[in-house]
C-alpha positions in Angstrom: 19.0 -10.7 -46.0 21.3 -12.8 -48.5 20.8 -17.0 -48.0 18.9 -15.9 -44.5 17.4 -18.7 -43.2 15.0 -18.7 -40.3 14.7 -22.3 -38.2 11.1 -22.7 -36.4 10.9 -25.8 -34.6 8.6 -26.2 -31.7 7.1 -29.7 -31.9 5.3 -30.4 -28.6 4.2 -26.3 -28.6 2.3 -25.8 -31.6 1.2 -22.6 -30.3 4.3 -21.5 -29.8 4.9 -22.3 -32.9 2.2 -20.5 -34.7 2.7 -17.2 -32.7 6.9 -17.6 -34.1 5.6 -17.5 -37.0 3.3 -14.7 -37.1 5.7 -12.7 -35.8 8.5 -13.5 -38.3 5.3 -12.6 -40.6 5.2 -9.2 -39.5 8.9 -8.6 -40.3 8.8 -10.2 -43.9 10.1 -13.3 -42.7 7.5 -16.3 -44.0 9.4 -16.8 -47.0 12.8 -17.7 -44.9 11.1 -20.3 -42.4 12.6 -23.6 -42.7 11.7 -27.1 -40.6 14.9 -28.0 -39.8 18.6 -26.8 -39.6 20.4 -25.6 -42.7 23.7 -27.5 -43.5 24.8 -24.1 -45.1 23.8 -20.6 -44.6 25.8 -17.2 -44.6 22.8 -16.3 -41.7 20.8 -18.5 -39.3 17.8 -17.5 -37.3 16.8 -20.5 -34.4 13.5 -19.7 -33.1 13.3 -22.7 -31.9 12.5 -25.4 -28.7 16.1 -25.6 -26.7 16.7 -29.3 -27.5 16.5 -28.6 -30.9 18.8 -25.7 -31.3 22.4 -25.9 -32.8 24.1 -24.6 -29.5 27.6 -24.8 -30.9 26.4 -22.3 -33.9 25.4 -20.5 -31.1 28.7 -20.6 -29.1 30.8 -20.3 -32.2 29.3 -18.2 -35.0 27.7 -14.3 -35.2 25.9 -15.1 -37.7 23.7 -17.4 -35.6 20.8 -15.3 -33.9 19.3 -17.9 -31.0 16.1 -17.9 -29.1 17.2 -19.5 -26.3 20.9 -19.1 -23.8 23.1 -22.8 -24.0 23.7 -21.7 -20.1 21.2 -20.1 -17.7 20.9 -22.9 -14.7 21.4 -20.0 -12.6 17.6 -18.9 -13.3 15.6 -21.4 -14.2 16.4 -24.3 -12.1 15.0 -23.2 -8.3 17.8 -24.9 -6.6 20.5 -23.0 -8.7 18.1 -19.8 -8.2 18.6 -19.9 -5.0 22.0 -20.3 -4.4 22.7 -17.8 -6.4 20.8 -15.3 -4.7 22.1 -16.4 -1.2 25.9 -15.9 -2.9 24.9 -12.8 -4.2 23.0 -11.4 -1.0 26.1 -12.4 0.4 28.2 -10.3 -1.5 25.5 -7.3 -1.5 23.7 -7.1 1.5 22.0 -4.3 0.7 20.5 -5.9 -2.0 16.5 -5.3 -2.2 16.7 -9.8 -3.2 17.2 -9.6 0.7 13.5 -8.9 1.1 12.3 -10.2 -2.5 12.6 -13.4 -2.1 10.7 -15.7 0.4 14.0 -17.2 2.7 14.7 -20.3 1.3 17.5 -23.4 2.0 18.1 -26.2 -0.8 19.2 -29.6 0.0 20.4 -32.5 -1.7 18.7 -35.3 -0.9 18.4 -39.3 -2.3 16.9 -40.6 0.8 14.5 -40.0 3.5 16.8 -41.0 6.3 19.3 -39.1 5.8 17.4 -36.2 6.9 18.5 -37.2 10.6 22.0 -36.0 9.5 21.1 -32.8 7.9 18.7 -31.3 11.3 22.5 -31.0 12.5 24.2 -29.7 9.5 22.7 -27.6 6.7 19.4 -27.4 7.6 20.1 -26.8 11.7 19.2 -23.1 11.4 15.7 -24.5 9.3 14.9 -27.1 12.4 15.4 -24.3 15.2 12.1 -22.8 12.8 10.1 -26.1 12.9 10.9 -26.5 16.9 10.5 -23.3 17.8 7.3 -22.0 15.5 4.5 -23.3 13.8 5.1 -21.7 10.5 4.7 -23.6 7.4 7.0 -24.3 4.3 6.9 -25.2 1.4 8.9 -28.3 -0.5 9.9 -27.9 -4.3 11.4 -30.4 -6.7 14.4 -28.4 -7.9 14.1 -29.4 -11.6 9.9 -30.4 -11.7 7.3 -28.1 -12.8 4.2 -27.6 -13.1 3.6 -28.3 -9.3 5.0 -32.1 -9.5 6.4 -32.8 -6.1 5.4 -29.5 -4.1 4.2 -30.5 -0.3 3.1 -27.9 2.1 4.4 -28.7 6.0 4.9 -27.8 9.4 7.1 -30.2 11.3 10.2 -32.0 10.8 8.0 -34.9 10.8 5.9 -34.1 8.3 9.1 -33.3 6.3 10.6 -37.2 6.7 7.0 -38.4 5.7 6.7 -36.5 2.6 10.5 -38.3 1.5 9.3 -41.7 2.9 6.4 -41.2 0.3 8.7 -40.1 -2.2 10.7 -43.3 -2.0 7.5 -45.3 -2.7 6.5 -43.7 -5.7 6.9 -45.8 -8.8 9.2 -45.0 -12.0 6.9 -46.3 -13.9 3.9 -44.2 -13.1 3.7 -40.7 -15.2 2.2 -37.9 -13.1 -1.8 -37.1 -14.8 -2.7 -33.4 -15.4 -3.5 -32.1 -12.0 -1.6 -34.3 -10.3 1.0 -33.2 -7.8 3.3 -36.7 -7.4 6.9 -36.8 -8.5 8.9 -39.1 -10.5 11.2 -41.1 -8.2 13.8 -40.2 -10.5 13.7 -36.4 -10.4 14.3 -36.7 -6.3 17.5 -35.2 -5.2 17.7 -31.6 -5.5 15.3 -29.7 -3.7 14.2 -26.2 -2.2 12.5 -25.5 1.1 10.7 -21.9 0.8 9.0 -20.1 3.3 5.6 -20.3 3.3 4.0 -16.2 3.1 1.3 -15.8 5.1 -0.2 -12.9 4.1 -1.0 -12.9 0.3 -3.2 -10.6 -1.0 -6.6 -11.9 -1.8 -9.5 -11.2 -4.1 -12.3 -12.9 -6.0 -11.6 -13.4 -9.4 -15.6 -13.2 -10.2 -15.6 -9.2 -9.9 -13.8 -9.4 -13.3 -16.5 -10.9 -16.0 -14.6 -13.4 -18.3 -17.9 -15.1 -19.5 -22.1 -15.0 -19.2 -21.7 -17.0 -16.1 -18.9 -15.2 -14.4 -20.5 -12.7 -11.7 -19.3 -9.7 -11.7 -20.4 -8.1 -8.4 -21.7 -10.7 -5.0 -22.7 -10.0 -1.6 -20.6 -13.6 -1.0 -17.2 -12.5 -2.4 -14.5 -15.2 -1.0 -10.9 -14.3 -1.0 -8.6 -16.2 -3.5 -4.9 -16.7 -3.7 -3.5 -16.1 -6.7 0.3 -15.1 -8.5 0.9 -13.2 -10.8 2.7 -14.4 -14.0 5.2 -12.2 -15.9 6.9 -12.4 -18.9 10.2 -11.0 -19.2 12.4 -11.1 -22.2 16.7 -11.3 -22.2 18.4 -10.2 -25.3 22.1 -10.1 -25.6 24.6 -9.7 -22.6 22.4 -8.2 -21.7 19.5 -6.1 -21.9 16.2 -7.1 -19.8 12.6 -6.2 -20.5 9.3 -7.4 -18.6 6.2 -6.9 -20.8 3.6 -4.6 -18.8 0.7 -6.9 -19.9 1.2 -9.4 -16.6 -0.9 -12.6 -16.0 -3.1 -12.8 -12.3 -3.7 -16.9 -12.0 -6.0 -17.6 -9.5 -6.8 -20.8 -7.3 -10.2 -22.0 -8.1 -10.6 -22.8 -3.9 -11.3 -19.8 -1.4 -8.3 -19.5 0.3 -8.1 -20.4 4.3 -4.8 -20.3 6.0 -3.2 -23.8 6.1 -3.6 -26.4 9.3 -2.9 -29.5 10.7 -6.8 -30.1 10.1 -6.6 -29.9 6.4 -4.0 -32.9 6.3 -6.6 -35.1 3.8 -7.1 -38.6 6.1 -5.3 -41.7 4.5 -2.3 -39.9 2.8 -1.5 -37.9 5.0 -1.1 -34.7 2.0 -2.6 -31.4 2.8 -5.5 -30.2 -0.3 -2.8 -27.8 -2.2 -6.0 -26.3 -4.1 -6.6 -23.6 -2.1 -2.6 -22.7 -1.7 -0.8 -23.1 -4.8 -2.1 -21.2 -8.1 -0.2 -23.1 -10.7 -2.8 -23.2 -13.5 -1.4 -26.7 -14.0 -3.2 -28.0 -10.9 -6.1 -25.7 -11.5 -7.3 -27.5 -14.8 -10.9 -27.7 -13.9 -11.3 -24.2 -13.6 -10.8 -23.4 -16.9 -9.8 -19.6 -17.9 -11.7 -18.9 -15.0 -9.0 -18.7 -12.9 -6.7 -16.2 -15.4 -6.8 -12.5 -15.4 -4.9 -9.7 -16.8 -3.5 -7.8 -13.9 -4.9 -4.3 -15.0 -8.1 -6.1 -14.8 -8.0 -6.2 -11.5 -8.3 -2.5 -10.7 -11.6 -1.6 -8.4 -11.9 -5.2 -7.0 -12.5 -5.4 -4.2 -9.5 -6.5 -1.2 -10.5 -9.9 0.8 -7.2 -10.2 2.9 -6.5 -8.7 6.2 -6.3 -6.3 7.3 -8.9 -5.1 4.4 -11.0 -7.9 4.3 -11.4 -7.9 8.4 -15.0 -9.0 10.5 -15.5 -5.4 10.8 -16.7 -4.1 7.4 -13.9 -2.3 6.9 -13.4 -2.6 2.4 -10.9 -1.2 0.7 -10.1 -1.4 -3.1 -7.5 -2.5 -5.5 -6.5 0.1 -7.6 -4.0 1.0 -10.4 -1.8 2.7 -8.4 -1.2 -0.6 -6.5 -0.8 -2.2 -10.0 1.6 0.4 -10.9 3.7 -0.2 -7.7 3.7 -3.7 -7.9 5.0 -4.0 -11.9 7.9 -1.1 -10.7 8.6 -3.5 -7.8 9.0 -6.4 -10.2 11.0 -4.8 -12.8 13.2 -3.5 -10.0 13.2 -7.4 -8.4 13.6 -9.1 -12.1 17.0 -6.5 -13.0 18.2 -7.4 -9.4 17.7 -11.3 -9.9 19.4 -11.0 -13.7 22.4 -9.2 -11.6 23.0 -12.0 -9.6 23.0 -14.4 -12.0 25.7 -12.6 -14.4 27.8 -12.9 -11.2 27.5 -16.5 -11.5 29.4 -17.0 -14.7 29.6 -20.6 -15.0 25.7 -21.4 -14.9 24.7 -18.2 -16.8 26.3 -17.0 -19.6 24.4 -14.5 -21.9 25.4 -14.4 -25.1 25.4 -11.2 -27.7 23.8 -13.2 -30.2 21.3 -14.9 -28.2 17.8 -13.7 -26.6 15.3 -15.7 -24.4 11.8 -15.2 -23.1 11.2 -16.4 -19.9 7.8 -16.8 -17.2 8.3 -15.4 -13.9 6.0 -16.1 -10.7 5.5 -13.7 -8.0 3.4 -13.7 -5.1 1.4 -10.3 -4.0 1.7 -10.1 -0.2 0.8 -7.2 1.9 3.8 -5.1 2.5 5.5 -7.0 5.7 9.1 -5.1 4.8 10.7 -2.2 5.4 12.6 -2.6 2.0 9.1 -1.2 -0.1 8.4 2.4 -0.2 6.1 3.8 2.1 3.7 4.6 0.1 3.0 0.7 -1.4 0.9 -1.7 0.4 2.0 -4.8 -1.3 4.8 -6.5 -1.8 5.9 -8.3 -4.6 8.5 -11.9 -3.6 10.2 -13.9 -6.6 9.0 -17.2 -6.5 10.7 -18.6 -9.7 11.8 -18.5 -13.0 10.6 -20.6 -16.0 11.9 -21.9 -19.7 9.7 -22.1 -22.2 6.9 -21.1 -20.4 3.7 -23.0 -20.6 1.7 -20.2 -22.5 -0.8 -22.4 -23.6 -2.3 -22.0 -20.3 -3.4 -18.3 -20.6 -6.1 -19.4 -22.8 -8.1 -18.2 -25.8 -9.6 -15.3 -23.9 -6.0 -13.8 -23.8 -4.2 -14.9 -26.6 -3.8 -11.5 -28.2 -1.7 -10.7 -25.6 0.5 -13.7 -26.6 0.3 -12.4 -30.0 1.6 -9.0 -28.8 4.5 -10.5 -27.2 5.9 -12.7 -29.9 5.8 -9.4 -32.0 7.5 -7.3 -29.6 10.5 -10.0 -29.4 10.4 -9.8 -33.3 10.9 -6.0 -33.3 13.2 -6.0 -30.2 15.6 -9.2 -30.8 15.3 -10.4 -34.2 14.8 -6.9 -36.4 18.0 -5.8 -35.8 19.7 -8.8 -36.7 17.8 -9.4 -39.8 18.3 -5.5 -40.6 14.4 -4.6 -41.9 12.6 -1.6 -40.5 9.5 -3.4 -40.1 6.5 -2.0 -40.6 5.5 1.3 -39.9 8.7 2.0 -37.9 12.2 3.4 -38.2 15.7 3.0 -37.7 15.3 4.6 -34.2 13.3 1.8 -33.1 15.7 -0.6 -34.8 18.6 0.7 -32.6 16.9 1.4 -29.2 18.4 5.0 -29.6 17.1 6.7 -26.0 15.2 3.6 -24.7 16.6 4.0 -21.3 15.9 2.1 -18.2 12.3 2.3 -17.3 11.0 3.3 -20.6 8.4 1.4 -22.0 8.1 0.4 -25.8 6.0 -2.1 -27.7 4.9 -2.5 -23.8 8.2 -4.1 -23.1 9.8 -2.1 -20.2 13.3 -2.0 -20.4 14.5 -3.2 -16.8 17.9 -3.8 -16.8 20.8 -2.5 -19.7 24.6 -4.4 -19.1 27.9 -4.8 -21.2 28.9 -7.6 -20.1 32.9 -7.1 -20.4 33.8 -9.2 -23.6 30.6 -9.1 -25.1 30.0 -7.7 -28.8 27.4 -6.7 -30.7 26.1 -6.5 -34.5 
């Protein structure tokens, strides 16, 4: 570890920042920490926030380790996301991203009038959908997050006024925690996703988080809720989804959506009750955030379980099971597709990234899922830097446990420690196959990428 240096730099995460460190503090690392970037070094850990990473070191030297790819548009931005699944469905039509993935167009757009144009073009196949049914959709800011911009609707009329109100937002007005406006600036690039309709449901209250939560009620409501994952790229390219998986809950019962619920004077349906991004659900506190394999033996609220007749059925871990198979399976596919889209992802051998993936529970609608699963799992998007903050205090150790599995898996090898309490097998993933599950990351996906190297 001769002249290592190790570059942390996270300044708008600072727990981020902390749980960086603790984990280079579990491999022996504290002493080699530095604030900012070496002007000479013979090795160069970055740990650090994208912007501030040295991306032509990166590019250019292997003797730069990186925490984040200079290229991965492909993922993370939903518009690229989802072209590159509709190239790659294209190509593979066989592919289970047929059914994984809610069907979804993206559109470039500066203007709300030129949406007359478009109901004849590239979104005629969308307007057949909004003459013909009354199925609703969902809008997304390609590049916003944090539920800035998303609109629920049902019409191509609803559609032109959601860009009309777009237009009159101000550039001068930041969006305020919980709220769902966008910056007039970010509008042009933009998904349309079908909105599912049959999401699984349960109350969040059957797990106790706190004195006040209620663990067991005669008046259980059904909530919406995703599921958050993190999944971990190292190299070009091995993929692993850590097995401890976020449920985020709305803090609203959940009712399907109407014309009735459009709120009077704006014209914006409530999106409380329909999107679970804990961003919007601020109020509610870590009340709304569970661990997945908490869930097991709660109670089902969704049809056809949850139906006038009494009928209950149970959540139970051998849903849970078949539902993180299913994502692993869905989260290898998607990582597929984007190698095959060589100019916006490009993964690097000395480069790893950890990444927060959203997917929505439905009850099983395709005939893609085996038949012994009743859910479904669809890929709703991928984020950067996650906002792990949100988890909460209840749940940090399983932040903790992640940061330290990234340390072992990415960074041990290129640092060449054992760690402690392990061994050289560990170091080199000797028989860590596909499916196996170690330091409770499950290895999902193992590529060469043809003219990648390695250590």
């Amino acid at each position: 570890m001769s002249r290592l240096v190790a570059f942390v730099s996270w300044p708008s995460a600072p727990l981020t920042e902390s749980l960086v460190r603790e984990a280079l503090a579990g491999l022996g690392l504290s002493d080699f920490i530095e604030p900012s970037l070496p002007e000479s070094y013979v090795r160069l850990l970055q740990w650090s926030t994208y912007d501030c990473l040295d991306h032509d070191a990166t590019r250019n030297n292997e003797n730069v380790l990186s925490s984040m790819y200079t290229f991965r548009k492909a993922l993370i931005r939903k518009h690229f996301l989802a072209r590159c699944i509709h190239s790659y469905t294209t190509k593979h039509p066989q592919s289970l991203l047929k059914n994984a993935v809610p069907r979804t167009w993206d559109l470039e757009i500066s203007y709300a009038d030129e949406l007359d144009e478009m109901w004849s073009d590239e979104l005629w196949d969308l307007g057949k959908e909004l003459d013909a049914s009354s199925n609703w959709w969902i809008l997304k800011p390609g590049m916003a997050d944090r539920g800035m911009g998303i609109r629920l609707f049902n019409s191509k009329e609803a559609l032109q006024q959601i860009f009309e109100e777009f237009e009159s937002d101000s550039d001068d007005e930041d969006p305020q925690p919980g709220d769902t406006s966008v910056m007039t600036s970010q509008l042009r690039h933009f998904v349309v996703q079908e909105y599912l309709s049959t999401p699984l449901l349960l109350d969040p209250r059957q797990v106790a988080v706190s004195e006040s939560s209620v663990k067991t009620s005669d008046d259980l409501r059904g909530h919406k809720f995703h599921l958050r994952a993190y999944c971990v790229a190292s190299g070009a390219l091995k993929l692993y989804l850590y097995v401890r998986v976020l449920a985020l809950f709305s803090s609203a019962p959940y009712e399907a959506p109407t014309v009735k619920d459009i709120a009077c004077g704006d014209g914006r349906i409530d999106l409380i009750p329909h999107l679970t991004n804990t961003s919007l659900q601020t109020h509610n506190g870590e009340e709304g955030v569970r661990l997945l394999d908490e869930l097991s033996g709660c109670r089902i609220l969704s049809y056809p379980y949850g139906a006038a007749d009494g009928e209950e059925s149970y959540f139970t871990a051998g849903d849970i099971v078949s539902i993180q198979r299913q994502m692993a399976n869905v989260l290898a596919e998607t990582f597929k597709a984007a190698v095959e889209t060589p100019v916006h992802f490009q993964p690097l051998p000395n480069a790893f990234e950890l990444y927060g993936v959203d997917f929505l529970v439905s009850h099983a609608q395709s005939a893609s899922v085996s038949e012994d699963a009743r859910f479904e799992v669809k890929l709703l998007e991928i984020n950067s830097e996650p906002a792990i903050e949100l988890t909460g205090p209840r749940l940090t150790w399983i932040l903790e446990d992640l940061f330290s599995a990234i340390g072992k898996v990415c960074v041990r090898p290129f640092v060449g420690v054992s760690g402690n309490g392990t061994n050289e097998e560990d170091v080199k993933e000797v028989n860590w196959g596909v499916g196996d599950v170690r330091y409770h990351l499950r290895k999902c996906l193992d590529l060469q990428i043809r003219g990648s190297g390695g250590w």
